[in-house]
N, CA, C and O of each residue as an XYZ file, in Angstrom:
828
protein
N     -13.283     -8.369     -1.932
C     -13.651     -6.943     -2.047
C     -13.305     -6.226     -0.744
O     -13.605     -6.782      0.312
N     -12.692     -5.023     -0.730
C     -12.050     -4.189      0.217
C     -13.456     -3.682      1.219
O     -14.466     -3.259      0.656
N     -13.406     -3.744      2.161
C     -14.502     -3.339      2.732
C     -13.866     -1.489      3.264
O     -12.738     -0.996      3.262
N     -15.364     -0.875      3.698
C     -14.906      0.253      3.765
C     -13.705      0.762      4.859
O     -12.985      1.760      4.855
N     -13.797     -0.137      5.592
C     -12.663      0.293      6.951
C     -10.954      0.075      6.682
O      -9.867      0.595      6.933
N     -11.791     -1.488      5.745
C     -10.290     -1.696      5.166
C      -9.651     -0.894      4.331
O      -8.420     -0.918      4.358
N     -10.270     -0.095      3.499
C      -9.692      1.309      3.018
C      -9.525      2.251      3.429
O      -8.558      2.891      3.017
N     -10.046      2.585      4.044
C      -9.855      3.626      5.226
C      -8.768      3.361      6.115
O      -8.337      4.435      6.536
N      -8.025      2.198      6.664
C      -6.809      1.689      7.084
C      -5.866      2.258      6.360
O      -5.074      3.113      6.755
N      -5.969      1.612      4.885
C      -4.997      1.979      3.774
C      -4.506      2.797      2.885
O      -3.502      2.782      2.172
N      -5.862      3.912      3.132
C      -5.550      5.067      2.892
C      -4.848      5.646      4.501
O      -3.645      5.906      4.475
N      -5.343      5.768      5.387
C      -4.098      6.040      6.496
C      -3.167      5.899      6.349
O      -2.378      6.833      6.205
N      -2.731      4.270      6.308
C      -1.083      4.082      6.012
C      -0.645      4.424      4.834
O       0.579      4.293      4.823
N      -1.166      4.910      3.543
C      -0.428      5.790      2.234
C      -0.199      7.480      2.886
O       0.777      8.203      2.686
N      -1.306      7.762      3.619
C      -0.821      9.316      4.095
C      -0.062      9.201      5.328
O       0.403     10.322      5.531
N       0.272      8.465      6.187
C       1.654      8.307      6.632
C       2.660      7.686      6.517
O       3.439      7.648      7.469
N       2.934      7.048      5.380
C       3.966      7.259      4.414
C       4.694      8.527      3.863
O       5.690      9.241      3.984
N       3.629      8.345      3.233
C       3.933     10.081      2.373
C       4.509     10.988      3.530
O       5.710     11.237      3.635
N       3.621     11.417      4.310
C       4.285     12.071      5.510
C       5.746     11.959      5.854
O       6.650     12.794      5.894
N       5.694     10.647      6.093
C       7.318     10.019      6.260
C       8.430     10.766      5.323
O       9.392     11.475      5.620
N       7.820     10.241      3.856
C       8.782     10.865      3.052
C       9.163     12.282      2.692
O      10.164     12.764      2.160
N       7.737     12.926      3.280
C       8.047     14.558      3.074
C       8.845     14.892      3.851
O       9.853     15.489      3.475
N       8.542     14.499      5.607
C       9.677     14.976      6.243
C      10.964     14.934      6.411
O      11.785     15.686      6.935
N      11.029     13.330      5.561
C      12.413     13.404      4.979
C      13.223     14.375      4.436
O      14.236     15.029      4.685
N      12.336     14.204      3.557
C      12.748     15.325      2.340
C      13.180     16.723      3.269
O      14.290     17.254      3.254
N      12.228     17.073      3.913
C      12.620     18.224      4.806
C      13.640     18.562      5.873
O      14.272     19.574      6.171
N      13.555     17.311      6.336
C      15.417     17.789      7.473
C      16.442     17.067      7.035
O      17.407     16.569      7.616
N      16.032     17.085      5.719
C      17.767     16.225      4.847
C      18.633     17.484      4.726
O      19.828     17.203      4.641
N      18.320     18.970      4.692
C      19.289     19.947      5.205
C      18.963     20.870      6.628
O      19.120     22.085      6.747
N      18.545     20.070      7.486
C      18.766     20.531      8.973
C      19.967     20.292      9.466
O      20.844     19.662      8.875
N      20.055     20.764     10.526
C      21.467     20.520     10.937
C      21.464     19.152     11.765
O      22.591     18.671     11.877
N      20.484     18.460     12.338
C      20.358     17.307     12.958
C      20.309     15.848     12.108
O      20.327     14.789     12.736
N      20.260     15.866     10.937
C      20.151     15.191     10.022
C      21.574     14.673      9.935
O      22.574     15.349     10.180
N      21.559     13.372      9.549
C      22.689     12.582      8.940
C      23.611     13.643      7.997
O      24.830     13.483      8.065
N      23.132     14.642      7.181
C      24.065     15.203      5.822
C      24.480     16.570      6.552
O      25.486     17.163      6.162
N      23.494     17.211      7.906
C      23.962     18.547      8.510
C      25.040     17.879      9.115
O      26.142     18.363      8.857
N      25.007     16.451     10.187
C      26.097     16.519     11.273
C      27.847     16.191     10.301
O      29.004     16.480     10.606
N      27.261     15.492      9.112
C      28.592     15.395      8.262
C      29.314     16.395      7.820
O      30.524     16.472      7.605
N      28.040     17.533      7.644
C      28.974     19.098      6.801
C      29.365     19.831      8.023
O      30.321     20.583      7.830
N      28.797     19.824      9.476
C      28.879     20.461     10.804
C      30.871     19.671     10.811
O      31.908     20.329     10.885
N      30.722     18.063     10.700
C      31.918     17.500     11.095
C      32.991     18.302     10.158
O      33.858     19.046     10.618
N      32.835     18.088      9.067
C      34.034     18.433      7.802
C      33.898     20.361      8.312
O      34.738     20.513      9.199
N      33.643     20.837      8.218
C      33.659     22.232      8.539
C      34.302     22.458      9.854
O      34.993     23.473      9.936
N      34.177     21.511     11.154
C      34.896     21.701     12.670
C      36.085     21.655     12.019
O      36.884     22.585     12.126
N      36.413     20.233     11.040
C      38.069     19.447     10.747
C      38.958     20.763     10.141
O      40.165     20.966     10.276
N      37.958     21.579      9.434
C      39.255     22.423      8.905
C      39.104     23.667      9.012
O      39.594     24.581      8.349
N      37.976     23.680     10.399
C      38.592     25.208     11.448
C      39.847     24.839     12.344
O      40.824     25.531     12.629
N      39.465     23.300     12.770
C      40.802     23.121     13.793
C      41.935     23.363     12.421
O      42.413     24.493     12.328
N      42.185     22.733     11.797
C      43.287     22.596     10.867
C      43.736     23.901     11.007
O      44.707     24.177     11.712
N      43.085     24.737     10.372
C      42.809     26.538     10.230
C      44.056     26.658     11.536
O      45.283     26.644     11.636
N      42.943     26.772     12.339
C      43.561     26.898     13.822
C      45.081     26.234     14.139
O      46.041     26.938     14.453
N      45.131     25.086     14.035
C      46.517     24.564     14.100
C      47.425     24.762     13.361
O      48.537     24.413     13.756
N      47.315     25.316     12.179
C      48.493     26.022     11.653
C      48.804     27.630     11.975
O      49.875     28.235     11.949
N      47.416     28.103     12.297
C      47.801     29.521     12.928
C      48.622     29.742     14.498
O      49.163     30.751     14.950
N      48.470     28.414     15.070
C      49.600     28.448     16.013
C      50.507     27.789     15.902
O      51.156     27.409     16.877
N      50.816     27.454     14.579
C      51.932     26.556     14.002
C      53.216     27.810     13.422
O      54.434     27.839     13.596
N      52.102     28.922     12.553
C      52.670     30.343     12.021
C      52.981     31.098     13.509
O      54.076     31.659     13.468
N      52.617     31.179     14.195
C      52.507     32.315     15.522
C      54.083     31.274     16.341
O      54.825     31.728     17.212
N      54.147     30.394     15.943
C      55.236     29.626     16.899
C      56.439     30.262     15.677
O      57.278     31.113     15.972
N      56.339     29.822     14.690
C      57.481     30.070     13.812
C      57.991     31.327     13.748
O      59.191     31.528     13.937
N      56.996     32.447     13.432
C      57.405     33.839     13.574
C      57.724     34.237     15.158
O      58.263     35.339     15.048
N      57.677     33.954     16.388
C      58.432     34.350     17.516
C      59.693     33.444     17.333
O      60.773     34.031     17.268
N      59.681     32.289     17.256
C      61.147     31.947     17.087
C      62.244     32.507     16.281
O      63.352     32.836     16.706
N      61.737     32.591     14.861
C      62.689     33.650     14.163
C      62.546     35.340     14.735
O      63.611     35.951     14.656
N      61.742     35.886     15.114
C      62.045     37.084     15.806
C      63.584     36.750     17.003
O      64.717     37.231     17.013
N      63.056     35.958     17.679
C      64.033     35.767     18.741
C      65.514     35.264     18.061
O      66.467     35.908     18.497
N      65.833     34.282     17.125
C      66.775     34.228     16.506
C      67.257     35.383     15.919
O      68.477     35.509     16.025
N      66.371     36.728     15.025
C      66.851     37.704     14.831
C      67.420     38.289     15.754
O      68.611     38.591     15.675
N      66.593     38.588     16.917
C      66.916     39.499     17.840
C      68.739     39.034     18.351
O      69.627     39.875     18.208
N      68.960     38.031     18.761
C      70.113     37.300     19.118
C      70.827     36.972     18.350
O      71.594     36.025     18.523
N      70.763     37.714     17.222
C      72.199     37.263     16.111
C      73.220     37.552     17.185
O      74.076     36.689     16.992
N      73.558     38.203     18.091
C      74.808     38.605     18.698
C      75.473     37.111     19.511
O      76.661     36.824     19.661
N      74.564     36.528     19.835
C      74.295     35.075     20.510
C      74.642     34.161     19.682
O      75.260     33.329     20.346
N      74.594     33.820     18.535
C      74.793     32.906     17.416
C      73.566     32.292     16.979
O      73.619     31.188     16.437
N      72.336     32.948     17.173
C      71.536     32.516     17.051
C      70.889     33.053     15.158
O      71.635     33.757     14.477
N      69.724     32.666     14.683
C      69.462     33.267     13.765
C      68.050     33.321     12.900
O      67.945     32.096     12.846
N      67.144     33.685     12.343
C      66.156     33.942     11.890
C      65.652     32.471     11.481
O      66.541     31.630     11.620
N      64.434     31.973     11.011
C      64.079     30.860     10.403
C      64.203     31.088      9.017
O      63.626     32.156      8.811
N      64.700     30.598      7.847
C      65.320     30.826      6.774
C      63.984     30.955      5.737
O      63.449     29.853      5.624
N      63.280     32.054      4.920
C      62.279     31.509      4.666
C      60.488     31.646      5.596
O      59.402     31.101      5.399
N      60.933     32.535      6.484
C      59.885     32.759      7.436
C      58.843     33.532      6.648
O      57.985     32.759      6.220
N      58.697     34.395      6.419
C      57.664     34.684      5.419
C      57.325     34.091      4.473
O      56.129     34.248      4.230
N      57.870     33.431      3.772
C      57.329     32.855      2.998
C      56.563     31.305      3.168
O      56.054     30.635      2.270
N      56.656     31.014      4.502
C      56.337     30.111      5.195
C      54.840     30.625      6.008
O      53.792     30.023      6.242
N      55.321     32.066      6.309
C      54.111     32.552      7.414
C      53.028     32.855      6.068
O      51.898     32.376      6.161
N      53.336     33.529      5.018
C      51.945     33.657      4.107
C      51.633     32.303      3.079
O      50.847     32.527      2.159
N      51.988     31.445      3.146
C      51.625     30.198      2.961
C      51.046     30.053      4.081
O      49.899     30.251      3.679
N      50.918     29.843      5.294
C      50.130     28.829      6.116
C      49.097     29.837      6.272
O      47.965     29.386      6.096
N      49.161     31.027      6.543
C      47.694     32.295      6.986
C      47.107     31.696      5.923
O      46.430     30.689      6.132
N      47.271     32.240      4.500
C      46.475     31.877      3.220
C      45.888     30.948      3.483
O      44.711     31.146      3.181
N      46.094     29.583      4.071
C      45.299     28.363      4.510
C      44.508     28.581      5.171
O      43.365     28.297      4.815
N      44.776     29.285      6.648
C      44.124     28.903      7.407
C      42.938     30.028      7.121
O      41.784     29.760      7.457
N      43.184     31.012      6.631
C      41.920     31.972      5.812
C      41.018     30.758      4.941
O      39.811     30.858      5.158
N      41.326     29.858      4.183
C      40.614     29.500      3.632
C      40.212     28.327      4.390
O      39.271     27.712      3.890
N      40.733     27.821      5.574
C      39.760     26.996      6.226
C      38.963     27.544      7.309
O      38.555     26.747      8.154
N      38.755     28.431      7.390
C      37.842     28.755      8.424
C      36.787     29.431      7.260
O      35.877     29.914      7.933
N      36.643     29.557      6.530
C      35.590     29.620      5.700
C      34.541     29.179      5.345
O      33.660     29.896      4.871
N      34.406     27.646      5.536
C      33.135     27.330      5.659
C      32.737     27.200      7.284
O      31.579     26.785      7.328
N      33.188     27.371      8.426
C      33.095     27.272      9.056
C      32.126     28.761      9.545
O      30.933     28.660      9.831
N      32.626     29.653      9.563
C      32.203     30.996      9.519
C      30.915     31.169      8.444
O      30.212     32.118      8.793
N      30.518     30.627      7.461
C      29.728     30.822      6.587
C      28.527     29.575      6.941
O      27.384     29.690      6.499
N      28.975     28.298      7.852
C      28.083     27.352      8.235
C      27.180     27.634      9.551
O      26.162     27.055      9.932
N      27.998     28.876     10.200
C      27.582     29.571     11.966
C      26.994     30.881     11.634
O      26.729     31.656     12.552
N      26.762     31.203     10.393
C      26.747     32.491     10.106
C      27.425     33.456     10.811
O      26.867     34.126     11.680
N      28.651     33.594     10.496
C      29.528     34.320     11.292
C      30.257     35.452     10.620
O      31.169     36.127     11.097
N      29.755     35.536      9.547
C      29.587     36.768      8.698
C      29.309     38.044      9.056
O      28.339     38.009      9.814
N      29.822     39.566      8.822
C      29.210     40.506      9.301
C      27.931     40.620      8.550
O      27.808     39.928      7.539
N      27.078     41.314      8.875
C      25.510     41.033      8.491
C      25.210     42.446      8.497
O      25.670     43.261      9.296
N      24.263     42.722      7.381
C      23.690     44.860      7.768
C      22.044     44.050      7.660
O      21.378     43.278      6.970
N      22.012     44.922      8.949
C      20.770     44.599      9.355
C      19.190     45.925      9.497
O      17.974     45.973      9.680
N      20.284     46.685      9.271
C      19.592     48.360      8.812
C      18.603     48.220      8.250
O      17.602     48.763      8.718
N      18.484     47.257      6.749
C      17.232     47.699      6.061
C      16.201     46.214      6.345
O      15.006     46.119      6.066
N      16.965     45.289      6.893
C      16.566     43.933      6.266
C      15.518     44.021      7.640
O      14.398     43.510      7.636
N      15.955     44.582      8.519
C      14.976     44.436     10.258
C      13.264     44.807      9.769
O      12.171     44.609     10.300
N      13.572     45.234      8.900
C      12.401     46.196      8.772
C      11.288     44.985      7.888
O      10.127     45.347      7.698
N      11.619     43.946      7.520
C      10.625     43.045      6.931
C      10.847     41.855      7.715
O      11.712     41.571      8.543
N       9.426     40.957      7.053
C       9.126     40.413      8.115
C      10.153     39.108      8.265
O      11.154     39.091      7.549
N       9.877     37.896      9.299
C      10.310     36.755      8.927
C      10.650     36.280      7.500
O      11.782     36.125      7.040
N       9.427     36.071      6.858
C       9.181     35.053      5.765
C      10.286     35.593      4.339
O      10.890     34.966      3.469
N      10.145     37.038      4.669
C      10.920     37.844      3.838
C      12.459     37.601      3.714
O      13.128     37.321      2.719
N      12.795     37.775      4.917
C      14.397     37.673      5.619
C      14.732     36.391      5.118
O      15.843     36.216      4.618
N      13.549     35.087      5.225
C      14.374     34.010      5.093
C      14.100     33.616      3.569
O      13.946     32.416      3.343
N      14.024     34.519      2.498
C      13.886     34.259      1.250
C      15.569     35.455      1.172
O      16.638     35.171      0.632
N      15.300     36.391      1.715
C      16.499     37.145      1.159
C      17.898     36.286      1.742
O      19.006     36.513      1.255
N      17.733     35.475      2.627
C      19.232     34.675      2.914
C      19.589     33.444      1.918
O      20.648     32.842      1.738
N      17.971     33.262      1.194
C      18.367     32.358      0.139
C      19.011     32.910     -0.875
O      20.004     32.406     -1.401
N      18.584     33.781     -1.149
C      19.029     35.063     -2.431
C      21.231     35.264     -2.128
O      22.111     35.084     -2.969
N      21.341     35.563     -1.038
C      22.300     35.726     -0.263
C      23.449     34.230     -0.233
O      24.668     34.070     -0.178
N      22.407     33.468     -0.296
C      23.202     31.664      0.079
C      23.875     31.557     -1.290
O      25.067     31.272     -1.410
N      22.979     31.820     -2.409
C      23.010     31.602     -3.696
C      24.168     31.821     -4.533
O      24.681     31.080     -5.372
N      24.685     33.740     -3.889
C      25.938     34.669     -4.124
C      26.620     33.964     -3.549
O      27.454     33.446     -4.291
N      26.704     33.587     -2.260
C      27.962     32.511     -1.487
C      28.373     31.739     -2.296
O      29.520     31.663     -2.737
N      27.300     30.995     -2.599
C      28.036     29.892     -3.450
C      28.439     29.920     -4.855
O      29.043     28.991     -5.390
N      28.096     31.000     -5.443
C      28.389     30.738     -6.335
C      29.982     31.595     -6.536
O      30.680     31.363     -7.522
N      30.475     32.753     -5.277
C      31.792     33.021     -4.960
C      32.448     32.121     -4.463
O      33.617     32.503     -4.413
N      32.332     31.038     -4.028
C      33.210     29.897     -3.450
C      33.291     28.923     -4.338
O      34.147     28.049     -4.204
N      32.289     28.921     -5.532
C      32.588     28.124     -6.527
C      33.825     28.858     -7.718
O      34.719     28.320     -8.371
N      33.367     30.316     -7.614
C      34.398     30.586     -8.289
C      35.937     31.185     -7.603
O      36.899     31.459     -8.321
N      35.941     31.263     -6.741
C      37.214     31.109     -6.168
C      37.738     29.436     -6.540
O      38.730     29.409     -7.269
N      37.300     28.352     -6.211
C      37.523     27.054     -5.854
C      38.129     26.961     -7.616
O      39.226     26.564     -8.009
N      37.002     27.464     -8.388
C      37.962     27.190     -9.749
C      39.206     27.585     -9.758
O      40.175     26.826     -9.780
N      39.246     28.970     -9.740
C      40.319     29.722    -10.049
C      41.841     29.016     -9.488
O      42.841     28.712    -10.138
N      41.547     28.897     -7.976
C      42.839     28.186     -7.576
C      43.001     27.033     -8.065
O      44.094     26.468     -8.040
N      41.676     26.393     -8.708
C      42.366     25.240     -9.180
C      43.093     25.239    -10.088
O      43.907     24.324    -10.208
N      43.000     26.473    -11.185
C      43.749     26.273    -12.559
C      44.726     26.741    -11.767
O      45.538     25.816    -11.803
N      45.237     27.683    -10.985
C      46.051     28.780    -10.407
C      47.167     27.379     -9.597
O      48.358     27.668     -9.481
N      46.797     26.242     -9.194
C      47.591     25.386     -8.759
C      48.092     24.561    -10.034
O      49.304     24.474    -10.236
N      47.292     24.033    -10.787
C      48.099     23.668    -12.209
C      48.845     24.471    -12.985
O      49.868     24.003    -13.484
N      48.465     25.855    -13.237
C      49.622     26.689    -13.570
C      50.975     26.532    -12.693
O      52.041     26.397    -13.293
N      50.953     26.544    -11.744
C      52.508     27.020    -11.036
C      53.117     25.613    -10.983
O      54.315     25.504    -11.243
N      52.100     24.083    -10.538
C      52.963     23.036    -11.008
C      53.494     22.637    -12.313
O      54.457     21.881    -12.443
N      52.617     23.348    -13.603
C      52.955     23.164    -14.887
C      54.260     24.025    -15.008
O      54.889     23.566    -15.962
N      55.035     25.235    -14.363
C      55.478     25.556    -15.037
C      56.751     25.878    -14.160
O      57.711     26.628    -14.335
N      56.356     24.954    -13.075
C      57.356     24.501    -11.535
C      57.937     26.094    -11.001
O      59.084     26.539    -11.037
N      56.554     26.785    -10.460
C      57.260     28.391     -9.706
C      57.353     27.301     -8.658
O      56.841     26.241     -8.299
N      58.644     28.491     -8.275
C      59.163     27.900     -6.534
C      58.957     29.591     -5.804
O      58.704     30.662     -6.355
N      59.167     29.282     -4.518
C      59.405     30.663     -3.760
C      60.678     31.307     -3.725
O      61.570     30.498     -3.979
N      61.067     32.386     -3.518
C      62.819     32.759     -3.049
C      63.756     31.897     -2.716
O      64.692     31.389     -3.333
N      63.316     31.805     -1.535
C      64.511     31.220     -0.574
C      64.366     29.857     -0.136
O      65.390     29.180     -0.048
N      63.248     29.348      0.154
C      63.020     27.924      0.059
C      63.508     27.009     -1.175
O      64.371     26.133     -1.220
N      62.530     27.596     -2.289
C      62.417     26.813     -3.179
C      61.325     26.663     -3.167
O      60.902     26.935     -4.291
N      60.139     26.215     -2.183
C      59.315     25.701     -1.921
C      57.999     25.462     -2.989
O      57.000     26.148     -2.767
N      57.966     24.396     -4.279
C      56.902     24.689     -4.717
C      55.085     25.120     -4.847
O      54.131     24.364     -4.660
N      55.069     26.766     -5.274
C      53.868     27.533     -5.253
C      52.520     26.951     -5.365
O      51.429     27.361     -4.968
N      53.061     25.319     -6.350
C      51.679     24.875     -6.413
C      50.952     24.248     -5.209
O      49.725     24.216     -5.109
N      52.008     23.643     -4.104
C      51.352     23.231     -2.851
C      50.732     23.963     -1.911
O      49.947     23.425     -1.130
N      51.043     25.468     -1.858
C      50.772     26.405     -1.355
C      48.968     26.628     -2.155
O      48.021     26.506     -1.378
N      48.804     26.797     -2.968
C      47.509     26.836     -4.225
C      46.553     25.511     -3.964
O      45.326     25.601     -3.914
N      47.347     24.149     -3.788
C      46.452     22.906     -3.185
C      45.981     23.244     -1.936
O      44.757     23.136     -1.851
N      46.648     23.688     -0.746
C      46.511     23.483      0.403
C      44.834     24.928      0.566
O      43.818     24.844      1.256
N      45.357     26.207     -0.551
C      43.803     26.790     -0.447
C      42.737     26.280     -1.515
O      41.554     26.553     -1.718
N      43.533     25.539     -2.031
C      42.156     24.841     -2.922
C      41.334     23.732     -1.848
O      40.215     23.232     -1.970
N      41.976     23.629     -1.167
C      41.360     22.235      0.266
C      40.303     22.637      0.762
O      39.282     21.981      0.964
N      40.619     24.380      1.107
C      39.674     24.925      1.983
C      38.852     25.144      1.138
O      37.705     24.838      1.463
N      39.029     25.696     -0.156
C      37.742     26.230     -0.950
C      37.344     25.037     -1.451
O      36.174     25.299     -1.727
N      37.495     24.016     -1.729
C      36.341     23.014     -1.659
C      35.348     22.551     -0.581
O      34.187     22.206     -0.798
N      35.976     22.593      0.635
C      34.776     22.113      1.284
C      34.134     23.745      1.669
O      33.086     23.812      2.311
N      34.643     24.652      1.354
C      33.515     25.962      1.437
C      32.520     25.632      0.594
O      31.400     25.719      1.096
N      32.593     25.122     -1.030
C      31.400     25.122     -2.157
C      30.606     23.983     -1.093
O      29.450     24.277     -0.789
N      31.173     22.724     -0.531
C      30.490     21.610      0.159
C      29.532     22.113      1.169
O      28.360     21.763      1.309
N      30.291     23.101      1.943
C      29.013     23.466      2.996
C      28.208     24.815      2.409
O      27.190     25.133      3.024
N      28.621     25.657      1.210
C      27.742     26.424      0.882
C      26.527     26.182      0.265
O      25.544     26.900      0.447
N      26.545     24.756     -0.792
C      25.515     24.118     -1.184
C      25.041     23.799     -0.125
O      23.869     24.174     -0.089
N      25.522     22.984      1.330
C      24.167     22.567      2.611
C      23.692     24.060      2.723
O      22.631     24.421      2.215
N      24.387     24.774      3.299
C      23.463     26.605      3.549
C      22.507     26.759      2.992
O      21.354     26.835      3.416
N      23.000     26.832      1.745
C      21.468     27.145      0.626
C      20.343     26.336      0.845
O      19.172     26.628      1.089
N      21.112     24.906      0.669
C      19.726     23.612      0.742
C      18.793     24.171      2.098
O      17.571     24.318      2.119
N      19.943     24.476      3.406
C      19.019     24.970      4.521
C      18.272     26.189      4.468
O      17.168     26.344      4.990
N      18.875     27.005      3.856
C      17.470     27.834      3.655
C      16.757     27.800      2.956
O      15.807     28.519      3.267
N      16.600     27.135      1.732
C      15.219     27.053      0.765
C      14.542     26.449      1.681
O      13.560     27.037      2.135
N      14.932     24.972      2.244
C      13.822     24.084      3.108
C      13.466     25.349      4.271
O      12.446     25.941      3.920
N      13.995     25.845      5.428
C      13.423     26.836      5.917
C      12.749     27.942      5.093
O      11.602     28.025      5.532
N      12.860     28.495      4.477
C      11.756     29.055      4.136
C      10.476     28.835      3.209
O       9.544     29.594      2.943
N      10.733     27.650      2.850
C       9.020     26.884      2.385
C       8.499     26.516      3.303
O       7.276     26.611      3.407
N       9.547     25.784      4.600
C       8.883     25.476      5.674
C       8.309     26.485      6.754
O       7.368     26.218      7.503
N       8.919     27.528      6.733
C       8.839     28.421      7.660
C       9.495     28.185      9.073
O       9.120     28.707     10.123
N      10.472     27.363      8.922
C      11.499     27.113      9.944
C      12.637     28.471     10.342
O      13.083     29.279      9.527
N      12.840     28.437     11.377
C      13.894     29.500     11.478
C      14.905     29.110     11.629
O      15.037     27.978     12.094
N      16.316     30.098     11.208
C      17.341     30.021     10.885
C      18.377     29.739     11.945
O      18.076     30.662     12.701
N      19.167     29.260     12.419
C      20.086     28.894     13.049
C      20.413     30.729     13.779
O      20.055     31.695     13.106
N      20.911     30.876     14.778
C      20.895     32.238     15.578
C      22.565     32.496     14.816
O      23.562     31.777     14.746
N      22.217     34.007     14.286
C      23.281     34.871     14.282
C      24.463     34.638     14.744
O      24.222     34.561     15.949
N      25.905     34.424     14.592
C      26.927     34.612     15.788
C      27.881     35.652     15.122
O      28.851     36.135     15.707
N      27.519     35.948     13.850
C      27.900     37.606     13.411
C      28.153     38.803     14.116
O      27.871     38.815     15.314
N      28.780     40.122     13.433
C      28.315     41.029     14.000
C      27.315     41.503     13.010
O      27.446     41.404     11.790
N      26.354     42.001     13.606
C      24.894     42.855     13.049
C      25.472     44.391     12.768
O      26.016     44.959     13.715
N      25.382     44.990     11.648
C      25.595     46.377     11.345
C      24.162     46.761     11.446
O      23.821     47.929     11.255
């Protein structure tokens, strides 16, 4: 027979358990958590990406400027430069997207929202997380059929050739891991605001 202390032990160790598992439950969308530093990692990978093709485009378009400029020289344009330069922007627009949407780096109107309190604000960013995602889910479709169309029916570009559908994969890349880190966003703000945790600081501009 359990004596009284000995239950009293064992009820302790069931309510810190439980404890255990709530707080689990609770910084499984923090950013310090095993699933934040994975969506923090995949979101850096394809701002740099972003980034490295925008100085991949910024190298290509001065070289063909300068080849234009020097046709007199024997020199000559990159064959295909536009259509090269709005293929890679289009990317790198869509990889810096979750990146910007994981830093909140969004412009923000802050006119009416200042005016209520905490608890408020961090229910209306859930409201807000919700629209994110569910525009990055439907973008993410769209290019997806929008890349099987053009391989189904083999568009190329002008002057390359270059098939349209790789151009359509390469922003379907980005808009998938946008839906990936827009679902963590959301997850982070419902848990902040049941918890009453606050939100990661602004790096927006505030209207």
């Amino acid at each position: 027979m359990d004596t009284p202390s000995a239950l009293s032990k064992q009820s302790q160790s069931t309510a810190v358990a439980c404890g255990r598992q709530g707080r689990g439950r609770e910084i499984l969308f923090q950013d310090h958590s095993l699933l934040g530093r994975s969506v923090y990692g995949l979101a850096k990978a394809m701002a740099w990406l972003g980034g490295a093709m925008l100085i991949a485009v910024v190298a290509m378009v001065t070289i063909s400027i300068v080849g234009r400029a020097l046709l007199w020289a024997g020199l000559r344009p990159i064959t295909g430069d536009y259509e090269l330069a709005s293929a890679g922007v289009a990317f790198a627009i869509f990889a810096f997207l979750p990146w910007a949407h994981l830093e909140r780096g969004h412009a923000i109107v802050t006119l009416l929202t200042d005016r209520f309190g905490p608890r408020v604000n961090a229910w209306i960013l859930v409201i807000t997380d919700t629209m994110m995602l569910v525009v990055a889910t439907f973008i993410a479709w769209r290019l997806w059929f929008g890349m099987l169309d053009k391989f189904a029916y083999r568009e190329t570009t002008l002057l390359l050739r270059m098939p349209l559908g790789w151009a359509y994969a390469a922003g379907f890349v980005g808009t998938a891991a946008f839906v990936i880190i827009a679902v963590y966003v959301l997850g982070r703000s419902v848990t902040n605001a049941l918890t009453g945790r606050s939100e990661p600081k602004h790096v927006g501009g505030e209207i």
